[in-house]
N, C-alpha and C positions, 0 to 999 in steps of 0.2 A: 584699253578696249573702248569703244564708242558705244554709247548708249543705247540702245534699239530706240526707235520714234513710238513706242505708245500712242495708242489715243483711248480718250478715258471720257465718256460722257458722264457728266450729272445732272439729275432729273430734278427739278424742286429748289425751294430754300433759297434763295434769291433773295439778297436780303440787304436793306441800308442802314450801317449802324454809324450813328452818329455818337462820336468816342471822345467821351472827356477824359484825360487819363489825371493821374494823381492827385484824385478827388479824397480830401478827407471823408473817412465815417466813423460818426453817423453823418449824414446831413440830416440836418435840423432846419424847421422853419426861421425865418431871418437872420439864421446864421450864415451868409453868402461869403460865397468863396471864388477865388480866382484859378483856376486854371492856366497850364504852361500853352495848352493847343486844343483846339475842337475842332476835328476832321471829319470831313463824309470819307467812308471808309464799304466795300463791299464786306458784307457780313456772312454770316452762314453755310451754306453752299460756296460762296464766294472767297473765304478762306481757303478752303478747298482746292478750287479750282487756279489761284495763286500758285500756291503754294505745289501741285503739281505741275505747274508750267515750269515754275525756280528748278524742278527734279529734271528740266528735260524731256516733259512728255507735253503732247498735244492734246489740249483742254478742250470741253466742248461743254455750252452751256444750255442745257435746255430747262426751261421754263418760264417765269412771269413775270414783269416789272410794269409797274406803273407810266405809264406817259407823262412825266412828273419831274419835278426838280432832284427827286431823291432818284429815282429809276434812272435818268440818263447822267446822270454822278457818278452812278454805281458800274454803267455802262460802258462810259467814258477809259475808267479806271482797269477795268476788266477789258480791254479792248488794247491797253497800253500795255498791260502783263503780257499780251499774248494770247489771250482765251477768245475763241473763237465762239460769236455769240451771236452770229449773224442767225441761228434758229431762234431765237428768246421773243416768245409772242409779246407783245406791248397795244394792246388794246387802249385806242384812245378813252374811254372814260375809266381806265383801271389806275389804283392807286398802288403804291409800293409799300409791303411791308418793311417797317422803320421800327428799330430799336435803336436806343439812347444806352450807351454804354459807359458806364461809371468805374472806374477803377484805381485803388488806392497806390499802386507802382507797389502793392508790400504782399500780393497774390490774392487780393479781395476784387470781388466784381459784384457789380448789378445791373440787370439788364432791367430795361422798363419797356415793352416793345410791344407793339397796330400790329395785327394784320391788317395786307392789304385788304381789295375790294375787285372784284375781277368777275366778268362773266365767262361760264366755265369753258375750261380749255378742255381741246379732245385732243389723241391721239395720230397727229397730221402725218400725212406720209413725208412729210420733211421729217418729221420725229422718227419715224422707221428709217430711215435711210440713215440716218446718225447713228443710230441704235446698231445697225448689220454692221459700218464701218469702223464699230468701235472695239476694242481690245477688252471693255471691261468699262461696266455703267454702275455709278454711282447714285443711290437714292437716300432719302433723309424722312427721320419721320414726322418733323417739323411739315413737310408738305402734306401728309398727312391730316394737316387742320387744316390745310389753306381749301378751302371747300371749290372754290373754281380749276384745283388743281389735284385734288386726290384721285379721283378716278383715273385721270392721264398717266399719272405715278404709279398706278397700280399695272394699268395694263401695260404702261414702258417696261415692269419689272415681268412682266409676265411672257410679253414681246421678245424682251434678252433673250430670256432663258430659253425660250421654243427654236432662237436661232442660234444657240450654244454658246451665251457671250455671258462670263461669268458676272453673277448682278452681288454686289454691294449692299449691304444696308442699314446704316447710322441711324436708331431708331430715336435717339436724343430722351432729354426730359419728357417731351412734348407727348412723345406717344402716350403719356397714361391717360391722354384726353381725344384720345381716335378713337372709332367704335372695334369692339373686341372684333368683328368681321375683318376689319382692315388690318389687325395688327394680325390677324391670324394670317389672312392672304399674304402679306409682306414679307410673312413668314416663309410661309410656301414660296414665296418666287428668290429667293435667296439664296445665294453661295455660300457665301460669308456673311457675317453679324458683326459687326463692330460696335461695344456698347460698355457705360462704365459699369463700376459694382452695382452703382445704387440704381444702374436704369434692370438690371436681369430682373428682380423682379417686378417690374412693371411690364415686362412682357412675360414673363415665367411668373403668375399667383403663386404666392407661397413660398420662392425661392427667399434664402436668410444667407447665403454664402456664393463666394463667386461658382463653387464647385458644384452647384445648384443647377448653373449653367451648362454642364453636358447633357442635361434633359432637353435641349434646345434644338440639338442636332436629331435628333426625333421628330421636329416638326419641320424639317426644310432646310436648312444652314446645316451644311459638312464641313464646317470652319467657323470657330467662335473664337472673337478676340475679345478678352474681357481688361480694358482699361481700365488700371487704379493707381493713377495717379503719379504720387510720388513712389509709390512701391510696384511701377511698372504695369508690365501688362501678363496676364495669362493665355495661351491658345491652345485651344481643347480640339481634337478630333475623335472621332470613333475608335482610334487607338493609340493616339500621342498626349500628352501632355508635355506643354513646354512652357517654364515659367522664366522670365526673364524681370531682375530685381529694378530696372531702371538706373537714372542716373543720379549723384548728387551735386545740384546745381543751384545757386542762388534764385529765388522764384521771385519776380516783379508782376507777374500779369499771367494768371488761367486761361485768359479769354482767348477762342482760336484755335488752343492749344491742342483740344482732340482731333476738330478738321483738319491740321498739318498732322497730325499722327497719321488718320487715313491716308493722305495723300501719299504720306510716306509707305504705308503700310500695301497700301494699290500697286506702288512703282516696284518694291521688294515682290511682289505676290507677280507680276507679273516678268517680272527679271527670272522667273523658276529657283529663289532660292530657299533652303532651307527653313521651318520654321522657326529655328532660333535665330536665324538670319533677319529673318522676317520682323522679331519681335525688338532685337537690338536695335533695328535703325528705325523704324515707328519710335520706339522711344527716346532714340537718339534725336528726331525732329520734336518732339513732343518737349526735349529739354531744352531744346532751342529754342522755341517758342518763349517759354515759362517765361527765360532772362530779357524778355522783348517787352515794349508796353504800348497794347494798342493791338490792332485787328487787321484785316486787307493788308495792306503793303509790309504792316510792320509783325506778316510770317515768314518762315527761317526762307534765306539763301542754302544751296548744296553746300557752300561754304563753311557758314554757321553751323550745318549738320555733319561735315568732315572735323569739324573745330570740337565740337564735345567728345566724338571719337578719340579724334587722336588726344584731348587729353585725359582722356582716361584710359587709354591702352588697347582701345577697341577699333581702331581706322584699319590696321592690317587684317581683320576679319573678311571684308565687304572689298568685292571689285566695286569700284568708285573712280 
């Protein structure tokens, strides 16, 4: 059966990481070290939006890059995948947020990462027109800090949902340093919530358990995905729970690895299928990811995500 064409915008998180893989640590001063490769790689949002084009779907990128050596890197790259980025504002004096991506190949990272620098962007009726055209908008709560860009982020999520276009929202680490107004709004304009253990409560005070996270669906999100890692993921509704354990997979590299979970998790949610359907292939990309080292290009092919299936007994589940 052929695919349906998707289109999937995301809003924000635009991002240049610059990726040293198979980095001893600790690093220590004067202790220098050689590296195999160091890539400009699209980061962030930019995982994402990779990684749902490899699905088959039509990417759409809106938000912010620098006029910059990092910004049209990242461009360049995302233009090659297939992600359509001809809305992506580039204000001549703006800079690119840039993170430096360390990672040991043995499932250790560290990110050392700028915000850019940008004066704010507003809500263009090129941004509307993407927004109506789209299947389903993706937001991040990394943008969230990007101060030239939180407002646009907010009212894009707010835009979806008034034209009934289901809104996404990866609140990440990031958010426990937005102001409580934003992360409550973000709340409000949400479908779904896709977030790990340790991010619930940073938007939920007080939560200690992922099961914490059905108090969430009270503030906006009728669909919680609660990513943990190697033991899978949980999806909580107003009357489902459905736990799915994950995969067991050799792990060389975290980095990424939840942005390809969304992506996956967006193409499943929009294919109409079941929630453990849902939960299976999100994880199934997620495991694919792990065994990879490196960011942008080096997230899963459908391939890669048919390959952990089928060898674990899981491909005949999923029209693929």
């Amino acid at each position: 059966m052929e695919t349906p064409a998707f289109t999937v915008v995301s809003v924000g998180d635009l991002v240049a990481d610059i990726v040293a893989p198979a980095t001893r640590f600790p690093v220590e001063p004067y202790a220098h070290q050689t590296v195999s490769t160091i890539t400009l790689e699209p980061g962030g949002a930019g995982n994402f939006l990779i990684a749902g084009a490899r699905l088959g779907m039509h990417m759409v990128a809106l938000g912010l890059l620098g006029d910059d050596i990092f910004g049209r890197g990242v461009l360049d790259i995302l233009q090659q995948e297939g992600v359509d980025v001809a809305a992506v504002v580039r204000p001549p004096a703006a800079s690119t947020s840039t993170v430096l991506v360390l990672a040991d190949g043995e499932g250790r990272h560290v990110f050392l990462g700028r915000y850019g620098e940008a004066e704010q962007v507003r809500l263009t009726e090129t941004w509307r027109a993407r927004i109506r055209a789209a299947d389903a908008v993706q937001t991040w709560g990394y943008a969230l800090r990007e101060d030239a860009l939180a407002r646009a982020v907010l009212e894009s999520m707010a835009y979806a949902r008034r034209h009934g276009r289901p809104v996404f929202f990866d609140p990440g680490p990031q958010v426990a340093e937005a102001h409580p107004d934003q992360r409550r709004a973000a709340l409000a304009h949400s479908d779904v919530l896709l977030l790990t253990e340790e991010e619930v409560p940073l938007v939920l005070p007080g939560a200690r358990h992922w099961e914490d996270a059905r108090r969430l669906l009270t503030q906006g999100p009728r669909l919680v995905c609660v990513k943990r890692g190697p033991q899978g993921c949980v999806l909580l509704t107003a009357h489902e729970t459905v736990v799915h354990p994950g995969f067991r997979v050799p792990v060389r590299d975290t980095s990424a690895a939840g942005d390809s979970f969304d992506a996956a998790f967006v193409y499943a949610y929009l294919r109409g299928w079941p929630l453990a359907h849902m939960a299976l292939f999100a994880n199934a990309m997620g495991a694919a990811k792990v065994q990879k080292l490196g960011t942008g290009r080096q997230v899963p092919t459908l391939e890669e995500v048919r390959r952990v299936l089928a060898e674990h007994g899981a491909d005949a589940s999923l029209d693929l």
